[in-house]
C-alpha positions as CSV (number, residue, x, y, z in Angstrom):
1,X,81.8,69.6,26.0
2,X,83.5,72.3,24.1
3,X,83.6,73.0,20.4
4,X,86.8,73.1,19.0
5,X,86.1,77.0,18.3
6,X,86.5,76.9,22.5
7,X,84.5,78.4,24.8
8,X,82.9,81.6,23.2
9,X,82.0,83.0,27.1
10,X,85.5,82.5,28.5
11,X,87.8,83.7,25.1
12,X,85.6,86.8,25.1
13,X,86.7,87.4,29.0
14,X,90.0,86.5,28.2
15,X,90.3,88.6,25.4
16,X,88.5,91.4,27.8
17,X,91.1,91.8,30.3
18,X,94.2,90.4,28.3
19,X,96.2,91.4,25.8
20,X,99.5,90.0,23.5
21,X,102.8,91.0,25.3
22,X,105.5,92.9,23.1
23,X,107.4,89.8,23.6
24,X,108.1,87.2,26.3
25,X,110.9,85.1,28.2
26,X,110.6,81.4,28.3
27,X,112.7,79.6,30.1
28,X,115.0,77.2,27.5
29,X,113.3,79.1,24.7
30,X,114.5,83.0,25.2
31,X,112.4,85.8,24.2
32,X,109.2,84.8,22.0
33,X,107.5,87.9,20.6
34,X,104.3,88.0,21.3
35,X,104.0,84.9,23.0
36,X,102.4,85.9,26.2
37,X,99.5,87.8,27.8
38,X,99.5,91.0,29.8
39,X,96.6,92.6,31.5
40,X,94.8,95.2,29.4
41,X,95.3,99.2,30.7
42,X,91.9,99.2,32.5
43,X,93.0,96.2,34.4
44,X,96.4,97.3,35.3
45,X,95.3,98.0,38.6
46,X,95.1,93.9,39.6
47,X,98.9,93.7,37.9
48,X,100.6,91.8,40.7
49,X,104.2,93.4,39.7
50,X,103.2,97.2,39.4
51,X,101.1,96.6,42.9
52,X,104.0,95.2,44.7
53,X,107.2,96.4,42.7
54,X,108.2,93.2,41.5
55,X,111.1,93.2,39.3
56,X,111.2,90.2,35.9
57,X,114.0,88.3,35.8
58,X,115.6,86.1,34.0
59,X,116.3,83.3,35.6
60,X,119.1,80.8,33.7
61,X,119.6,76.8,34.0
62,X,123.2,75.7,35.3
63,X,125.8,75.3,32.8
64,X,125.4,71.3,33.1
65,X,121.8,71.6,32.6
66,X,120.7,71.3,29.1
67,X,116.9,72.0,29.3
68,X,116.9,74.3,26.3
69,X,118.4,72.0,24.1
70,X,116.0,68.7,25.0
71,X,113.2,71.4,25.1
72,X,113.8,72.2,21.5
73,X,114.6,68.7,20.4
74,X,118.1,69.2,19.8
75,X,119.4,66.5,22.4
76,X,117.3,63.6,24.1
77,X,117.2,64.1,28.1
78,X,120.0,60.8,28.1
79,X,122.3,63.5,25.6
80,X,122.3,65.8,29.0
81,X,125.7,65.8,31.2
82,X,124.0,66.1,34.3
83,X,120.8,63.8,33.1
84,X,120.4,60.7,35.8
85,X,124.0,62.2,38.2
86,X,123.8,65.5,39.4
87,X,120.4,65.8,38.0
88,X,117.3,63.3,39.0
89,X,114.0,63.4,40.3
90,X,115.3,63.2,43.9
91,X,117.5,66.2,43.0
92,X,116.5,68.0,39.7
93,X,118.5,70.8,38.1
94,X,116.3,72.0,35.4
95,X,112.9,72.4,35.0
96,X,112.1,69.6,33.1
97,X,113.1,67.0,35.5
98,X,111.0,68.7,38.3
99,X,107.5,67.6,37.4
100,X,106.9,64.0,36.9
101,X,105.3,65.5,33.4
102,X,108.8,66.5,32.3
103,X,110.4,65.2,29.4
104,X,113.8,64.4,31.5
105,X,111.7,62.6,34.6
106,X,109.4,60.7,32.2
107,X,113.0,59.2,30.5
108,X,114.8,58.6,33.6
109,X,111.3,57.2,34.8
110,X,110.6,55.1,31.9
111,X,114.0,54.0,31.2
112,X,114.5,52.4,34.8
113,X,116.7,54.7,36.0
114,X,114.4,55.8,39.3
């Protein structure tokens, strides 16, 4: 079982290779500073983008797709124009209808839509 402290062994390895990020971009939530992890200078070497020359990008929901906005908890997933048409478990639009953890797939789940 683990202490709510954690586990010592694995924060000390995270906290080994891993460092904060300047700032971050979540998807729905824009840039977060400090929000995410990078790998430390003496690690760079095993940094998947600088090995293969991959390129961030941002990538945005359709204009229909309100996933920031439920995310946040400024609309309910039923608020969303494209929530239970366009957009469903069979053929999801945003992020959060994609996993049957996601807020709009659990509603449309739940509220015998599917």
């Amino acid at each position: 079982m683990v202490s709510e402290k954690g586990n010592a062994k694995a924060l000390a390895a995270i906290e080994q290779v891993y460092e904060s990020k300047p700032e971050c971009e979540w998807r729905g939530f824009g840039k977060i500073a400090h929000s995410g992890l990078q790998l430390r200078e003496e690690w760079k070497y095993y940094d998947a983008e600088k090995h293969f020359g991959l390129i961030p990008h941002e990538v945005s929901d359709l204009a229909d797709v309100q996933c920031g906005a439920v995310l946040t908890g400024r609309m309910k997933p039923q608020q969303c124009p494209a929530f239970g048409g366009a957009c469903t478990p069979n053929t999801p639009l945003g992020a959060l209808m994609v996993s049957s953890e996601g807020a709009c797939a659990a509603y449309y789940q739940y509220q015998g839509m599917g």
